[in-house]
PyMOL Python script that loads the backbone (N, CA, C, O; Angstrom):
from pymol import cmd

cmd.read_pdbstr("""\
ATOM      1  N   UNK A   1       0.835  -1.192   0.000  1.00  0.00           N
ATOM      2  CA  UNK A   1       0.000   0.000   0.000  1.00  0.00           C
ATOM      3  C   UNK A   1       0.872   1.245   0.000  1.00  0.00           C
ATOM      4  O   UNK A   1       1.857   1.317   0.735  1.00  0.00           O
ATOM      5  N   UNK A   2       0.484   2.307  -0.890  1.00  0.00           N
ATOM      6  CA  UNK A   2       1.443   3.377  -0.640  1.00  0.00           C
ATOM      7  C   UNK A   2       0.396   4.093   0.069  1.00  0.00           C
ATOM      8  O   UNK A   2      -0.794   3.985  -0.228  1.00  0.00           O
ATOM      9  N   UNK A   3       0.991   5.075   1.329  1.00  0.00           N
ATOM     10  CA  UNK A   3       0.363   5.979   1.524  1.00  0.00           C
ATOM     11  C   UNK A   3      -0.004   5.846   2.938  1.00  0.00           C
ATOM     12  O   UNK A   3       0.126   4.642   3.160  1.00  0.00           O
ATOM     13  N   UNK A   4      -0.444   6.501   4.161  1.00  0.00           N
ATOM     14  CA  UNK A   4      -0.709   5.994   5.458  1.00  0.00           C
ATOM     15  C   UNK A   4      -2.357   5.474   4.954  1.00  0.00           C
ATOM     16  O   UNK A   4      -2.827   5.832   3.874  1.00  0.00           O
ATOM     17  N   UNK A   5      -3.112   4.581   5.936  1.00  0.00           N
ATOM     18  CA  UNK A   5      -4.205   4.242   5.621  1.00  0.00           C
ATOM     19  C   UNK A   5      -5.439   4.762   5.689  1.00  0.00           C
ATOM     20  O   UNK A   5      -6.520   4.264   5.376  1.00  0.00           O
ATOM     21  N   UNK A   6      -5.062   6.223   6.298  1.00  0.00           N
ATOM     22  CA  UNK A   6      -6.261   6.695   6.394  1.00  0.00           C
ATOM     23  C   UNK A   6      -6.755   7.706   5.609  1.00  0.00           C
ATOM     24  O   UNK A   6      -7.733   8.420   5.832  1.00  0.00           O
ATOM     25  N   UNK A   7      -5.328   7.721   3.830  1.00  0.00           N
ATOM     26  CA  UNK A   7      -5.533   8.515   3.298  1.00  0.00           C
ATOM     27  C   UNK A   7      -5.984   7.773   1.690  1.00  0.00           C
ATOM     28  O   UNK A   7      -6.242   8.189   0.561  1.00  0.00           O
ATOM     29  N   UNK A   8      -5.915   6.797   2.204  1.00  0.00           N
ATOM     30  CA  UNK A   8      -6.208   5.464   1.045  1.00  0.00           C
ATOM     31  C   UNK A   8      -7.198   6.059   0.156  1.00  0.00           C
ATOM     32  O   UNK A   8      -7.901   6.996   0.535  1.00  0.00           O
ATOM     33  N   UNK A   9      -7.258   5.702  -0.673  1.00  0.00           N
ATOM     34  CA  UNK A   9      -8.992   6.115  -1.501  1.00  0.00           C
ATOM     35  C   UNK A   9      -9.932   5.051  -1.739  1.00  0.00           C
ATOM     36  O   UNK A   9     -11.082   5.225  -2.145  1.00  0.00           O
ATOM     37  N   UNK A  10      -9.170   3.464  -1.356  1.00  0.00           N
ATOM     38  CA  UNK A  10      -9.783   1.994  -1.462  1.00  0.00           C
ATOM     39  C   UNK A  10      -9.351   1.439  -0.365  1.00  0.00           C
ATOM     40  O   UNK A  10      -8.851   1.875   0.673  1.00  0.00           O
ATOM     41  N   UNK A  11      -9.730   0.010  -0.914  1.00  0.00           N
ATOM     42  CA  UNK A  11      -9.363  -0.793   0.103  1.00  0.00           C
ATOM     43  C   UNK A  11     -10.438  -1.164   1.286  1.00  0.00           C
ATOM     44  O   UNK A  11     -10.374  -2.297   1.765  1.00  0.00           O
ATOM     45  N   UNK A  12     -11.385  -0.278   1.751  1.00  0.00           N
ATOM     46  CA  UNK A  12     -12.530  -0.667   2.959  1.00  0.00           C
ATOM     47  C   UNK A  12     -13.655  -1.594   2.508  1.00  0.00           C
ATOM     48  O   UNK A  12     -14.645  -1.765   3.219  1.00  0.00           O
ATOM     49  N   UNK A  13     -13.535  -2.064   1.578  1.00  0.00           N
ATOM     50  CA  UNK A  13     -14.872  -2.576   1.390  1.00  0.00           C
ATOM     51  C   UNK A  13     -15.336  -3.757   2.086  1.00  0.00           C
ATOM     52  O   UNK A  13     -16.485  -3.938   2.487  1.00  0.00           O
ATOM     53  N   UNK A  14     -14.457  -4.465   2.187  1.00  0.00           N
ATOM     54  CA  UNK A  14     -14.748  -5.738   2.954  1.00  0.00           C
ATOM     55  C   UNK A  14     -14.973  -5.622   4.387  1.00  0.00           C
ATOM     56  O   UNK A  14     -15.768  -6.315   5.022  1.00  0.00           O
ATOM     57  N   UNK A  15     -14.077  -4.523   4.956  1.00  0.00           N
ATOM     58  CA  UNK A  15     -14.033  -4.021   6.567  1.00  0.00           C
ATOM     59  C   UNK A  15     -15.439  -3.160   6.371  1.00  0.00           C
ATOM     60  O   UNK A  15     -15.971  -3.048   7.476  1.00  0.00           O
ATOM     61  N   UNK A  16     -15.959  -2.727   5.673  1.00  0.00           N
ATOM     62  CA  UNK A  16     -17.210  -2.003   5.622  1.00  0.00           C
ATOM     63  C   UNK A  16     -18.410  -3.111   6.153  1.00  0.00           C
ATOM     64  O   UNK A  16     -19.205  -3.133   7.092  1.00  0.00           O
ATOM     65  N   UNK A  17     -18.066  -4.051   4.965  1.00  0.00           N
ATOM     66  CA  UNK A  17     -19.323  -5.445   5.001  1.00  0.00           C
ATOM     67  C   UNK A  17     -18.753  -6.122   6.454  1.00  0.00           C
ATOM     68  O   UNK A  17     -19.247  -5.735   7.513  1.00  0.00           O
ATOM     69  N   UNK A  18     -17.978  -6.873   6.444  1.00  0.00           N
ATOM     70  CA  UNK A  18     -17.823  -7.082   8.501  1.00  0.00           C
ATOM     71  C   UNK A  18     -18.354  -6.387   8.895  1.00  0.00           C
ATOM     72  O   UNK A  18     -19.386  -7.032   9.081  1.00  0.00           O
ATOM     73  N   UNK A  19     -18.501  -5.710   9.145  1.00  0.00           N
ATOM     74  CA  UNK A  19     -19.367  -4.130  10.211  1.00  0.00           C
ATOM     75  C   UNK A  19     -20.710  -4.687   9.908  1.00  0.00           C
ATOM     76  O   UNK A  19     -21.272  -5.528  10.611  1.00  0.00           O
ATOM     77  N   UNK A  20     -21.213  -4.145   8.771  1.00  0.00           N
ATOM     78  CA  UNK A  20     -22.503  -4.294   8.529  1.00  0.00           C
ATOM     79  C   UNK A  20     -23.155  -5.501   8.202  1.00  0.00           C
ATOM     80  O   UNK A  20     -24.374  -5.372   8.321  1.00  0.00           O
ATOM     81  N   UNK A  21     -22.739  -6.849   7.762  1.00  0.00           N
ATOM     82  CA  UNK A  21     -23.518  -8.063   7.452  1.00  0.00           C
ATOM     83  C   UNK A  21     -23.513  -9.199   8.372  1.00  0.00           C
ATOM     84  O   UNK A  21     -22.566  -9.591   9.053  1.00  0.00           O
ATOM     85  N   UNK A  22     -24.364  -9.543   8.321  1.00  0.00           N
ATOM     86  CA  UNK A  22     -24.810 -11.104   9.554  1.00  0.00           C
ATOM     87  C   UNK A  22     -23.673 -11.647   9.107  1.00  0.00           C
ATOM     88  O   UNK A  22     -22.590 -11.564   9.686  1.00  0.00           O
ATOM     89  N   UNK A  23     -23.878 -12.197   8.106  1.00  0.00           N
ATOM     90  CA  UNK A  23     -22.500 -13.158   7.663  1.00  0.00           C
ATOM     91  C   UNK A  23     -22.154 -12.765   6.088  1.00  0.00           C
ATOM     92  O   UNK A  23     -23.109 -12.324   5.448  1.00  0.00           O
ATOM     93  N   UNK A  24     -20.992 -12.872   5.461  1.00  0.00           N
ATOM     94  CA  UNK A  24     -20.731 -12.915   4.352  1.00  0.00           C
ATOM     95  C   UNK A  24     -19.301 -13.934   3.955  1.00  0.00           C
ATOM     96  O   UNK A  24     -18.689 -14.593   4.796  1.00  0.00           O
ATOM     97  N   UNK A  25     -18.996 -13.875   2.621  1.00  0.00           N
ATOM     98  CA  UNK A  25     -18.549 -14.960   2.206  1.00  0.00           C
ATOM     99  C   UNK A  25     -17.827 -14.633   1.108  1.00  0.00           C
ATOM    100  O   UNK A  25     -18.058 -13.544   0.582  1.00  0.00           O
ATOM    101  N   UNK A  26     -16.850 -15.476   0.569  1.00  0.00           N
ATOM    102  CA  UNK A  26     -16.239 -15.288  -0.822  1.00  0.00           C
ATOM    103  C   UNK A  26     -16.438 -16.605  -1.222  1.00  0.00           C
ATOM    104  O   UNK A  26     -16.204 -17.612  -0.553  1.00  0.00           O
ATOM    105  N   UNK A  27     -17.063 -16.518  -2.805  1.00  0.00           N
ATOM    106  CA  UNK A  27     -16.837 -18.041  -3.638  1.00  0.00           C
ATOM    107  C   UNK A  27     -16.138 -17.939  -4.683  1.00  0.00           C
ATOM    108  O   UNK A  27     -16.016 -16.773  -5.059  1.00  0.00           O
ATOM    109  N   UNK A  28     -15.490 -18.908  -5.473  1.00  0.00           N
ATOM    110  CA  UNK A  28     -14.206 -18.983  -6.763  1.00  0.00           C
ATOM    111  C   UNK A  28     -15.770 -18.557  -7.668  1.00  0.00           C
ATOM    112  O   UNK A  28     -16.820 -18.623  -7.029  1.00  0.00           O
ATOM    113  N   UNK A  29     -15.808 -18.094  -9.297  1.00  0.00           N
ATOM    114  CA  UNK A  29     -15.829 -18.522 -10.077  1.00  0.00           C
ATOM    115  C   UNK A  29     -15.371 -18.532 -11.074  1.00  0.00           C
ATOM    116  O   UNK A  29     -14.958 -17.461 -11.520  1.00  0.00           O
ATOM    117  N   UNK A  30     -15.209 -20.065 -12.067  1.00  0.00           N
ATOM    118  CA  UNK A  30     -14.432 -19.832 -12.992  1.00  0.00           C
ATOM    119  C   UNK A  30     -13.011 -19.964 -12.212  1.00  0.00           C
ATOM    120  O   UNK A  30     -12.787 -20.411 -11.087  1.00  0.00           O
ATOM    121  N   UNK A  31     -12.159 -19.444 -13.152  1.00  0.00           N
ATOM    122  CA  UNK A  31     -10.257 -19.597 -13.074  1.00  0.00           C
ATOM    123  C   UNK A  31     -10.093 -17.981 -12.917  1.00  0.00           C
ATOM    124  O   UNK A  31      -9.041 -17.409 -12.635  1.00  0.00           O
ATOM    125  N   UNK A  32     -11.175 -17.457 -13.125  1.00  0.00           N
ATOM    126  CA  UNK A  32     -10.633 -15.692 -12.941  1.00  0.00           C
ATOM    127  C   UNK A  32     -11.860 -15.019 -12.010  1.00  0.00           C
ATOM    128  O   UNK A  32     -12.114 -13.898 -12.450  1.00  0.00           O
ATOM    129  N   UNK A  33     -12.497 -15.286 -11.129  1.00  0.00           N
ATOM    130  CA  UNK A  33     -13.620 -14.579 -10.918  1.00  0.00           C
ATOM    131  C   UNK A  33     -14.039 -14.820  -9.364  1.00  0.00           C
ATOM    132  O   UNK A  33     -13.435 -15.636  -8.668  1.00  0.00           O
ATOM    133  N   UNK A  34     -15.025 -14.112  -8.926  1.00  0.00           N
ATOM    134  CA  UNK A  34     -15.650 -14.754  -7.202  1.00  0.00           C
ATOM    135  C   UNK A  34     -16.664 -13.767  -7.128  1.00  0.00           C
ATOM    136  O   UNK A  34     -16.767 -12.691  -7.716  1.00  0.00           O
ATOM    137  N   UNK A  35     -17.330 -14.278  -6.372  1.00  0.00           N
ATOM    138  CA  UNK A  35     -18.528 -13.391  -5.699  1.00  0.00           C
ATOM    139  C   UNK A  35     -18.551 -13.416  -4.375  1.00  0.00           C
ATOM    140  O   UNK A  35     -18.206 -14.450  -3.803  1.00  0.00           O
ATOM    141  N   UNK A  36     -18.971 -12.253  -3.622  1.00  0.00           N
ATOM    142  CA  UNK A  36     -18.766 -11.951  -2.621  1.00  0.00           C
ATOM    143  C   UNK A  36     -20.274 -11.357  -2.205  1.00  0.00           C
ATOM    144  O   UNK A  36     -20.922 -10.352  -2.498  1.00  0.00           O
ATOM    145  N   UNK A  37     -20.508 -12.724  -1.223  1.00  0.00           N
ATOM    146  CA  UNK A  37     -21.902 -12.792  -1.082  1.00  0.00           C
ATOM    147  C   UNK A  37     -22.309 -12.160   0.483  1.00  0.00           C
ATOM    148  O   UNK A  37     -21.297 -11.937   1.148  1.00  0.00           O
ATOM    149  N   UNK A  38     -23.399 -11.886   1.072  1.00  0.00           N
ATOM    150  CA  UNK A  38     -23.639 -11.339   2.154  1.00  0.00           C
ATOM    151  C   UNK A  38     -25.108 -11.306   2.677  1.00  0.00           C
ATOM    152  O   UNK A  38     -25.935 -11.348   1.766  1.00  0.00           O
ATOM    153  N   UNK A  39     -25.573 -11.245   3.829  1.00  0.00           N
ATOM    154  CA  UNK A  39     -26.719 -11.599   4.167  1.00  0.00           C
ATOM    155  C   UNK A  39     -26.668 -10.151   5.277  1.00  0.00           C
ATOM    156  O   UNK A  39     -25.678  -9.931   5.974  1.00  0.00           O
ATOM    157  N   UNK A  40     -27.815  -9.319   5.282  1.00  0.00           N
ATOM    158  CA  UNK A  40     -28.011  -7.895   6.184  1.00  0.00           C
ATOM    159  C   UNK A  40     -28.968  -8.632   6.885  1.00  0.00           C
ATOM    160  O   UNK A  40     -29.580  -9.637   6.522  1.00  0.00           O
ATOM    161  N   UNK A  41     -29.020  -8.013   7.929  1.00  0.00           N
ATOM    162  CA  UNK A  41     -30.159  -7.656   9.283  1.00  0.00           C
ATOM    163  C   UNK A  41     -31.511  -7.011   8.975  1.00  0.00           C
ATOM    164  O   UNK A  41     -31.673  -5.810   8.757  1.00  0.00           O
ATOM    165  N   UNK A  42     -32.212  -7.703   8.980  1.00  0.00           N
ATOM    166  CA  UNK A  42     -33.486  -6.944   8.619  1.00  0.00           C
ATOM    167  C   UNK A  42     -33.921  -5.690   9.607  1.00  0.00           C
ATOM    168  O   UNK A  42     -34.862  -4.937   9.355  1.00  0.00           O
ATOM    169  N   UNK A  43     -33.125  -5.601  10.706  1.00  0.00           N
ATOM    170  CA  UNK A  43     -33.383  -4.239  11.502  1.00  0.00           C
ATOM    171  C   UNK A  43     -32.182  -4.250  12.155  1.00  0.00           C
ATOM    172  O   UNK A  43     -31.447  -5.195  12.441  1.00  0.00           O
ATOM    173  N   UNK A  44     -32.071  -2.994  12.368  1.00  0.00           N
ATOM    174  CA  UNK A  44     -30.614  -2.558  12.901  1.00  0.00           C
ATOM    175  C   UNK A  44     -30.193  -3.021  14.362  1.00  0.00           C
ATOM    176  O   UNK A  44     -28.969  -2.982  14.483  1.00  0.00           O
ATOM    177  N   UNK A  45     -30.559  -3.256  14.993  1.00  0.00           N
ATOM    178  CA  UNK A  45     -30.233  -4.071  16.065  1.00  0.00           C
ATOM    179  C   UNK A  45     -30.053  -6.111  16.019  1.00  0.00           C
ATOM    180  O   UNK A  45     -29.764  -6.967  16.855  1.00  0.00           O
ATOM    181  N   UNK A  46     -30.495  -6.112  14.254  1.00  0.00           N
ATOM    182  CA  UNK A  46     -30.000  -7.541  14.849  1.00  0.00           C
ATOM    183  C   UNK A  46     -28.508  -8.121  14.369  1.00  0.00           C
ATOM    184  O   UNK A  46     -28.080  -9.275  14.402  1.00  0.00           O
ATOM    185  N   UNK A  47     -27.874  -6.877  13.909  1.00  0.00           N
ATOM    186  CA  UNK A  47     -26.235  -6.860  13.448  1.00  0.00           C
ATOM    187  C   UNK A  47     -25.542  -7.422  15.042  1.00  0.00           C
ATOM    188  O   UNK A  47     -25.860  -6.999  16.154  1.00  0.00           O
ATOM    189  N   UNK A  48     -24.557  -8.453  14.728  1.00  0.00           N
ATOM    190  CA  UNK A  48     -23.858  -8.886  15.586  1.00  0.00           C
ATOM    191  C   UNK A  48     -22.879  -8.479  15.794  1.00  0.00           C
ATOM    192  O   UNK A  48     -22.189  -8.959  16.693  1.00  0.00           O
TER     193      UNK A  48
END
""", "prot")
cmd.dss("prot")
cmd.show_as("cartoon", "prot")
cmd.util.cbc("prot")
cmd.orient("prot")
């Protein structure tokens, strides 16, 4: 990474989704590809 991290312009997305999703996940697809799947809280208090 160049740069200290809090001047980054990327990089949070996944630390974003931890925060916010019940659970989420990475799957392969293909030899070049993945999806990055995630399940929300239907109300804000039921985030863990």
């Amino acid at each position: 990474m160049d740069g200290p991290a809090d001047e980054l312009e990327g990089g949070r997305g996944l630390d974003l989704l931890d925060l916010m999703a019940r659970t989420w996940g990475v799957t392969s697809v293909g030899d070049h590809g993945k999806w990055v799947w995630f399940s929300l809280a239907s109300q804000p208090d039921e985030v863990a």
